[in-house]
Structure formats: structure tokens, C-alpha cells
Steps between C-alpha positions, in 0.01 A plus 500: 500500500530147573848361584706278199466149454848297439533284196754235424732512208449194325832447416721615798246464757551876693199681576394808283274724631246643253490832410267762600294703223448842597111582448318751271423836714165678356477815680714347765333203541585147393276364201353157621677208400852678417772433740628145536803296565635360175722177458835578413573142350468348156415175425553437850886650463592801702688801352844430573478126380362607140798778495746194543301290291558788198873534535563158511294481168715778365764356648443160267401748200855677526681102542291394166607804315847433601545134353273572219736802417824270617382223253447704215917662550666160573310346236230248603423260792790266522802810542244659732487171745841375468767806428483591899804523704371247725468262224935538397701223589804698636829352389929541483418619132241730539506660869672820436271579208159420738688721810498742177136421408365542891677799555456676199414920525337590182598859604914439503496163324587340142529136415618267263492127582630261232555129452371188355148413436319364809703661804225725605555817303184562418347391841735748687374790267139423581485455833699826500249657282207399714655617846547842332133503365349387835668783657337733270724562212429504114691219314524350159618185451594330165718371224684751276279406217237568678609845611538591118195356430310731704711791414439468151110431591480801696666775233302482259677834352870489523467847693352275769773289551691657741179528723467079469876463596457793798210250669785237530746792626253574732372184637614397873639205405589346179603127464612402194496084461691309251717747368681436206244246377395463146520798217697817521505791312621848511150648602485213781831649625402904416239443728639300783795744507271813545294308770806405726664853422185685565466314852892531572521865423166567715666336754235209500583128613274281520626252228513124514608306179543134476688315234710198412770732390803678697526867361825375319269268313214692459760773320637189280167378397328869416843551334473843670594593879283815533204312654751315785672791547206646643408193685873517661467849596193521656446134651664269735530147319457198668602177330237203624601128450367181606315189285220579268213474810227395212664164427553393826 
């Protein structure tokens, strides 16, 4: 048995010594020509290098997934690039409700931010959403017409109803945006009502909702306080004011 020669890894440089292939015993003796040292690398890359090589490709696999999933819940490119907390312009009018936003627990937290259009609402609702996804938790995010939309889309049979609303009782984190914006009916407010109940009597948080609405005006305008009662009970409401940040 000859001694192994030392190769060099390509990429890091170290020496790898090749590997020694036992040979084929007939009767106790080696067959001729069996019983070599092998190379251990691959395209000139030693063992350890390619493992590295493979979890930083998974690695980049796992990070695509991510925004590709991210993009599809907040909605498209733009909300995906720009609805970061690094990206909010912290201001007199709006700091308690981003010291909300940062800090918010999705497992002992509710909240409802309200005020006029262009303050940051929604921003502060996605950049919440996307910390809570990129630490591993299931979240739907959308507008309350959107939410009935897919409730009525996924019951097909009105016995599976209550399975459609449970997904939204069950979810992480729900963040309703724009609520209190265009139609509402009695069904809109049946099912909105079982969705915060079911998640308040389960002892679920986990609720952001944005609108341009106090709860004393929300109640006026549905002409019915059930809805913002819930809201009262179960979040803490944070009024956010400041100029309209698109016309500046």
C-alpha cells in the first residue's frame, strides 16, 4: 500500500488527502488492479466546500420562497419594497403608534390605529405583518371586502361557512386595512363579528386594523356599535395624525 497523495481544494486551497480503496480479497489475496487511492474532490472542490456551497444554495432557495410568499400577502412589489420599518418617517403624530407597531406581540396584542388618509396606517400594519411572517408566523393581510370575498369563495355550502371564518380565527395574525371603507351589510358585519369573537373568546390576539375612523365613528357610520364594541374591548387604539405624506 502506497502512501496518499495531497490534493488542493480548488476553492479554499487546504490540502485533501485522497482516499484509500480497500482491494478485492480472492481467497485472501488481492485481485490485480483493485486497491487504489481515490480523489476525494469534485470538480476540483473538496467535501466540505461543496457542503457550504449547498446550504448557501438552500439558504437563497428558503430567502426566494420568503419574498415570493411575502409579495403575494402584502399584495405586489411596491408594499413589499417600501412598507418596511426602516422606510417610516417617525414623527410627533405618529410615534406612539410605530413604538406600538415595533413592539407589537401577536401572542398578547390587539390594535387599532385610525386617522386620516396618508399618515402611515397602512405602512405600520405591513411592516408589522412582515416582521411577524419573517419570524415564522402565518398571517393574512387584507381589506374587509376582501376577507368576505374569500369567505364566501371558500363555502361553497353554507355548512362550510363556519370552517372559512375559523381559518381567519385561526390565523397568527390578522390585519384588517381600510376598515369601514365602501359597502356594508348585515352579512359583512355577521361575519366580522364571529371572526373577532371567535379570536377574543379563544383568547387569540394578533389583530391589527387600520381605518380613517375612531370607533365612535365607525359605530355612527355602520349605524350599529356591535362591530366597535369589539374593536374597544379587545384592542388598544391609537389615534395617528400628521399631513397626508402622499401630497407632500
Amino acid at each position: 500500500m502506497t502512501f496518499p497523495r495531497s490534493e488542493i481544494c480548488g476553492r479554499c486551497q487546504a490540502e485533501i488527502a485522497q482516499e484509500w480503496v480497500p482491494p478485492v480479497l480472492c481467497g485472501n489475496r488481492p485481485l490485480a488492479g483493485t486497491g487504489r487511492w481515490n480523489t476525494r474532490l469534485e470538480d476540483e472542490v473538496c467535501p466540505s466546500c461543496r457542503e457550504s456551497a449547498a446550504q448557501a444554495q438552500s439558504r437563497e432557495v428558503r430567502k426566494l420562497e420568503l419574498k415570493r410568499r411575502l409579495v403575494e400577502i402584502m399584495g405586489g412589489e411596491k408594499p413589499y419594497r417600501e412598507f418596511t420599518f426602516s422606510h417610516y418617517e417617525i414623527a410627533a403624530g405618529n410615534r406612539v403608534a410605530f413604538t406600538k407597531a415595533s413592539s407589537f406581540n401577536p401572542e398578547a396584542d390587539n390594535l387599532y390605529f385610525w386617522g386620516p388618509c396618508g399618515v402611515g396606517k397602512t405602512h405600520l400594519a405591513y411592516a408589522t405583518a412582515r416582521r411577524c411572517f419573517e419570524e415564522g408566523r402565518s398571517v393574512a393581510l387584507l381589506k374587509p371586502s376582501e376577507l368576505l370575498r374569500q369567505v364566501r369563495r371558500w363555502a361553497k355550502e353554507p355548512s362550510e361557512e363556519q370552517i372559512a371564518i375559523d381559518r381567519f380565527v385561526r390565523v397568527d395574525v390578522l390585519v384588517l386595512d381600510d376598515f369601514g371603507i365602501g359597502g356594508d351589510t348585515a352579512y359583512a358585519r355577521q361575519i366580522l363579528q364571529e371572526i373577532f369573537d371567535g379570536r377574543d373568546y379563544a383568547d387569540r390576539t394578533g389583530v391589527i386594523v387600520t381605518s380613517k375612523y375612531s370607533l365612535s365613528q365607525l359605530a355612527q357610520k355602520l349605524d350599529d356599535d356591535t362591530v366597535p364594541s369589539r374593536l374597544a374591548g379587545m384592542c388598544h387604539v391609537v389615534e395617528i395624525a400628521g399631513p397626508d405624506r402622499r401630497l407632500l
